[in-house]
C-alpha positions as CSV (number, residue, x, y, z in Angstrom):
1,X,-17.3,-3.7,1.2
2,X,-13.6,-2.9,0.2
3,X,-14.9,-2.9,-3.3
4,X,-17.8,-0.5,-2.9
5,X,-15.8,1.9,-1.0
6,X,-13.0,1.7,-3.6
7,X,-16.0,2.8,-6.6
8,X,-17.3,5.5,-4.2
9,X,-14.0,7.0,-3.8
10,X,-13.0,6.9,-7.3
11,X,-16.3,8.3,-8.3
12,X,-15.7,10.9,-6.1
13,X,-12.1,11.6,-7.2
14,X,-11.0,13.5,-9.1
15,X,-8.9,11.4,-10.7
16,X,-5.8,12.8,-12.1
17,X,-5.7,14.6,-15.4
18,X,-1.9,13.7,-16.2
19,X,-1.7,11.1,-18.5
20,X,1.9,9.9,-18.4
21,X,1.5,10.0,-14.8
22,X,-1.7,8.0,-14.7
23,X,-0.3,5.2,-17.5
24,X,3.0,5.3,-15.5
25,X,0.5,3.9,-12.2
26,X,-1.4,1.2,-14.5
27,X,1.9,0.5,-16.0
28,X,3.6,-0.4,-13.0
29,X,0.2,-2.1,-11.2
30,X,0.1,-4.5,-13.9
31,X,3.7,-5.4,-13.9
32,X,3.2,-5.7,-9.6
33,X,0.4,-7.7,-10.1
34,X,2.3,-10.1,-12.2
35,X,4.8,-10.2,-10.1
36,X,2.6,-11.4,-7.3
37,X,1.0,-14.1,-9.0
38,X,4.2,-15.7,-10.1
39,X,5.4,-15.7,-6.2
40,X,2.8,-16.8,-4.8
41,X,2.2,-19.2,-7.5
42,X,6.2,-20.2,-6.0
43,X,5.0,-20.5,-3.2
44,X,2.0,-22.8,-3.4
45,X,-0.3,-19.9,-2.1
46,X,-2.2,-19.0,-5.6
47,X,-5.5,-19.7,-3.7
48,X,-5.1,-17.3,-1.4
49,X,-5.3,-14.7,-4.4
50,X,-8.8,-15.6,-4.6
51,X,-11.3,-12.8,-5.2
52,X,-8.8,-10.3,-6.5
53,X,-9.8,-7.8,-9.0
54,X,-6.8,-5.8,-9.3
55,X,-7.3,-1.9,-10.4
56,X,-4.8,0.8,-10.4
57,X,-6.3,4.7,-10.9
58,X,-4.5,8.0,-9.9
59,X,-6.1,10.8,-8.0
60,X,-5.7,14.3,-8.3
61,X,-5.1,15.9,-4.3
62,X,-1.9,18.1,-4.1
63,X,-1.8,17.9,-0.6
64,X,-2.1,14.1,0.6
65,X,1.1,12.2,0.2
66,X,-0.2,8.7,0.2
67,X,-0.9,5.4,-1.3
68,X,-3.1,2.2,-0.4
69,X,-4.4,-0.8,-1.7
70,X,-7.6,-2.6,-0.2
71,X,-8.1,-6.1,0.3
72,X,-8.6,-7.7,-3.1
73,X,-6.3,-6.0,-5.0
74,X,-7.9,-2.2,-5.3
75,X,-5.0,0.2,-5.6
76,X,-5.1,4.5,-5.1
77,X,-2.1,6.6,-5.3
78,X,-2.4,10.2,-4.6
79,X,-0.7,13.2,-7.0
80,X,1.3,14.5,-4.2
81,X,3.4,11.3,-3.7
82,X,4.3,10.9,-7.2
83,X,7.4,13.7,-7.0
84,X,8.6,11.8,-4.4
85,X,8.7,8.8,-6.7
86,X,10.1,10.5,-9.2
87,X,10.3,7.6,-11.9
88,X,8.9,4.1,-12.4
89,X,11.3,2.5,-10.0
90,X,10.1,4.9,-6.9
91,X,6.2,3.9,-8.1
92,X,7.2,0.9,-8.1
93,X,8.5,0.7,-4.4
94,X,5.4,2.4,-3.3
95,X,3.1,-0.1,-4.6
96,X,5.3,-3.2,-3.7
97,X,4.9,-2.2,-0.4
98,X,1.1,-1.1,0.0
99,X,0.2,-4.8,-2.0
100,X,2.0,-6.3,0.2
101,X,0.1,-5.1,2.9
102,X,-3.2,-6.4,1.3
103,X,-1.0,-9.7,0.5
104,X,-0.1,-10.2,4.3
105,X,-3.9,-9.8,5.5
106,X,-2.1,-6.6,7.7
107,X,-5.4,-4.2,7.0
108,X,-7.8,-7.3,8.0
109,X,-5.8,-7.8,11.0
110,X,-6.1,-4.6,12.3
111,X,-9.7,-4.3,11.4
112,X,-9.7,-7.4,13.6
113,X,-8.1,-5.9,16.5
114,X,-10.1,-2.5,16.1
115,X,-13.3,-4.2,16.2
116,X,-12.9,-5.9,19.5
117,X,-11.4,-2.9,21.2
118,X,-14.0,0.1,20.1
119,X,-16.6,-2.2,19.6
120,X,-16.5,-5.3,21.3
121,X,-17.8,-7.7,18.4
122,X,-15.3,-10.4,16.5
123,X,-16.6,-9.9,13.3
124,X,-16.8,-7.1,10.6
125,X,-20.5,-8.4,9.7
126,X,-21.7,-7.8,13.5
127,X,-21.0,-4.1,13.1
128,X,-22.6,-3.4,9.9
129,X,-25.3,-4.6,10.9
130,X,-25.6,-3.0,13.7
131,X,-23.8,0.8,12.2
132,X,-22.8,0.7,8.4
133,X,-21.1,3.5,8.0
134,X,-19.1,2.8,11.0
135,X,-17.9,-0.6,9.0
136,X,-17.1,1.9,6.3
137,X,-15.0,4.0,8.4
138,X,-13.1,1.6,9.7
139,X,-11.9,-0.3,6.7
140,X,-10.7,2.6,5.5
141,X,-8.7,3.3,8.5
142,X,-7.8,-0.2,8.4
143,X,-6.0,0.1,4.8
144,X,-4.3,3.5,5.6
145,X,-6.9,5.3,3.4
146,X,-6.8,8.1,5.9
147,X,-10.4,9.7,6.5
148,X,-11.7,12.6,9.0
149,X,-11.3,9.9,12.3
150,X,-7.9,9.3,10.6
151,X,-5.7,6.2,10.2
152,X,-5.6,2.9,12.5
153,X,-1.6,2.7,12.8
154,X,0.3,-0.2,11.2
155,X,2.6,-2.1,13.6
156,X,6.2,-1.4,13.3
157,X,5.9,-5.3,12.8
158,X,3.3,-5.1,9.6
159,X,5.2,-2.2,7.9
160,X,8.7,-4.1,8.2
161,X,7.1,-6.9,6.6
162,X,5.7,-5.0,3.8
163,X,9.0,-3.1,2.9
164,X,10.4,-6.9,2.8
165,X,7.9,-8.6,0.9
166,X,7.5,-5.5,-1.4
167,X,11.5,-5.3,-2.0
168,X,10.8,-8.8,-3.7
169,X,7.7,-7.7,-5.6
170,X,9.1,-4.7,-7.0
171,X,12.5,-6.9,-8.3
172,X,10.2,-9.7,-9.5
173,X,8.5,-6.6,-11.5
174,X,11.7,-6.1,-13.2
175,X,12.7,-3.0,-10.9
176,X,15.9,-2.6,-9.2
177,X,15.8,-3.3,-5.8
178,X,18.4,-0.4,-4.7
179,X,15.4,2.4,-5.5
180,X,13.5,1.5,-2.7
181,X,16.0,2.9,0.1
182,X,16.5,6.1,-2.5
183,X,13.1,6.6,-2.5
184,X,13.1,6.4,1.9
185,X,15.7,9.2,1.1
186,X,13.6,11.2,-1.0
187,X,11.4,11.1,1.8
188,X,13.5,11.8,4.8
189,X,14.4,14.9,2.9
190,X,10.9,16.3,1.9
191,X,10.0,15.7,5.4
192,X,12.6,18.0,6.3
193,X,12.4,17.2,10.4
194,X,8.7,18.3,10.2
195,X,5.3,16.4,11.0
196,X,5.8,13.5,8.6
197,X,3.2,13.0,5.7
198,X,0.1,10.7,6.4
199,X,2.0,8.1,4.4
200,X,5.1,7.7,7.1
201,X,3.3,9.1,10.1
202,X,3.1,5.7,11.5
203,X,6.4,3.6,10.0
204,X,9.4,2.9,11.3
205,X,12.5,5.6,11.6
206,X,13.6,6.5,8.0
207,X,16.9,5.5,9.1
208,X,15.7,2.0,10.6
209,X,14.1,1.8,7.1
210,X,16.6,2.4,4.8
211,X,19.4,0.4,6.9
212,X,16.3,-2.7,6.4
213,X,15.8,-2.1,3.2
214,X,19.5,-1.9,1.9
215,X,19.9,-5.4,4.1
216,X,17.5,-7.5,2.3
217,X,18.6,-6.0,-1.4
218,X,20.5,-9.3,-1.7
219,X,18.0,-11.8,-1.0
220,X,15.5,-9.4,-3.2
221,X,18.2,-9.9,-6.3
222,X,17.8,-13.8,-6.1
223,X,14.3,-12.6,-6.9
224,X,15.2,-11.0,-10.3
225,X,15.0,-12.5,-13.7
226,X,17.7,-12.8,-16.1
């Protein structure tokens, strides 16, 4: 499913016209990617990568500050956040994080959750059978996709996780690890005290963040290759 819904939406698109911005995305992806393998490979998990078909595309919406990858590796970034990264490093903090949420099973865990409390059933099969496009809807909720029903929140637990395991993806990627509290920063002041963007509506405080984020920078560096 998460791989028909990704080819529906990038058929949809559009996908973004700006090359260097769209090579800078694939660029970093494969570098993420790479990174991934090699630490789970560390870690004796390289089975649990299974399945993955990793893809990386850029669409063209002005207005929607996101990113998300579905499980199995499918990655979308969104125009409108890529100011806000500003260079490779802040795409590269982006994406550490949102594969790190498809690496920690958080977007099957909440699809989990979801389908006992709105529909009663333990598995994602029961309710496709039963409504399709309802199984639709909710995996995109449940990878932060955002729709017209909107987005199934993260736990404060879940996004935490994925700023940690990300921090080590990103430095594994050959990034430095200090770009992912200057890209919160970035944030915090596009935000300007207004309604948050879709893509920090439901995470932590910025400040709760960035004080994480600058706190794990040295185990992330034990991470990086000489």
């Amino acid at each position: 499913m998460a791989n028909q819904q990704y080819r529906e939406i990038i058929a949809k698109g559009p996908l973004s016209s700006n090359h260097e911005q769209t090579a800078m995305v694939k660029r970093v992806g494969v570098k993420i990617e790479k990174a991934v393998e090699e630490y789970m490979a560390q870690k004796g998990l390289s089975s649990e990568l299974a399945g993955f078909e990793w893809e990386f595309n850029l669409i063209e919406d002005p207005k929607t500050v996101n990113a998300w990858c579905m499980p199995g590796g499918k990655v979308a970034f969104y125009s409108a956040i890529m100011p806000i990264c500003k260079d490779e490093a802040g795409v590269a903090v982006v994406m550490g994080h949102e594969v790190a949420h498809a690496i920690a099973n958080h977007g099957r865990e909440r699809m989990s959750q979801q389908l006992l409390a709105q529909y009663g059933l333990a598995t994602l099969s029961g309710l496709i059978g039963a409504n399709p496009s309802a199984g639709q809807e909710l995996l995109m909720q449940a990878v932060g996709a955002g729709t017209n029903l909107g987005m199934l929140k993260f736990s404060r637990e879940h996004e935490s996780e994925a700023d940690h395991i990300g921090l080590i993806f990103m430095t594994m990627a050959g990034y430095d690890p200090h770009q992912a509290p200057a890209f919160w920063e970035r944030m915090t002041e596009m935000s300007g005290g207004q309604e948050p963007p879709e893509f920090i509506s439901t995470h932590p405080s910025h400040s709760t963040r960035i004080s994480d984020l600058k706190g794990w920078i040295p185990e992330a560096m034990t991470y990086k290759k000489n």
